[in-house]
C-alpha positions, 0 to 999 in steps of 0.5 A: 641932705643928699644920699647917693647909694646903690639902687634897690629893685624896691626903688623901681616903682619910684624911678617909672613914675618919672621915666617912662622909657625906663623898661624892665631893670631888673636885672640891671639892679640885681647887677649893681648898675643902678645908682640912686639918689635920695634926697630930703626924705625922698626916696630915689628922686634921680637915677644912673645906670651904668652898662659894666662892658658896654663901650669896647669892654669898658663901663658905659654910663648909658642913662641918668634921669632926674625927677622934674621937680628936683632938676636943676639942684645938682643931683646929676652932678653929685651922680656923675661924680660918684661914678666916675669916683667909684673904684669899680669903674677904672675908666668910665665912658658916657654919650650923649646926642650933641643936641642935648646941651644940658647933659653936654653941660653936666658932664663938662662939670664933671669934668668929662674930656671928649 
């Protein structure tokens, strides 16, 4: 079973454990910009974090990560989606390298328009 729900500063030390270009968050929890999932019992097993004006005043998904051993099971979808569901975010922006097909890929899926 998969939960999608605000993140924790409680669930940062989980998050550095497979992103080690995290940086400090802090903040960005206390903001609200953190979303998690959890999944079978584990605790925030994937993230996104969502600058709230970052592209021309409007929300930006700026990073998603996934744990290396619960990729490939939707879980960046199920992310996306929430977000681009969430009322607080009328229009939602995300970029990505055009190199990175797999996010390019996920975010077709969710049904992004470039």
């Amino acid at each position: 079973m998969t939960e999608i729900r605000p993140g924790k500063l409680t669930d940062y030390p989980q998050l550095v454990a497979y992103d080690e270009f995290i940086g400090d968050r802090r903040q960005d929890f206390q903001a609200g910009g953190i979303t998690v999932a959890d999944q079978d019992g584990q605790i925030a097993v994937a993230y996104m974090h969502i600058e709230s004006a970052a592209f021309l005043g409007w929300p930006l998904l700026a990073r998603i990560r996934v744990h290396p051993e619960h990729r490939r099971c939707g879980l960046g979808l199920r992310l996306v989606e929430a977000a681009m569901h969430d009322a607080r975010h009328p229009r939602l922006y995300a970029t990505s390298e055009q190199s990175n097909i797999p996010m390019q890929t996920l975010l077709g899926r969710a049904g992004a328009r470039p």
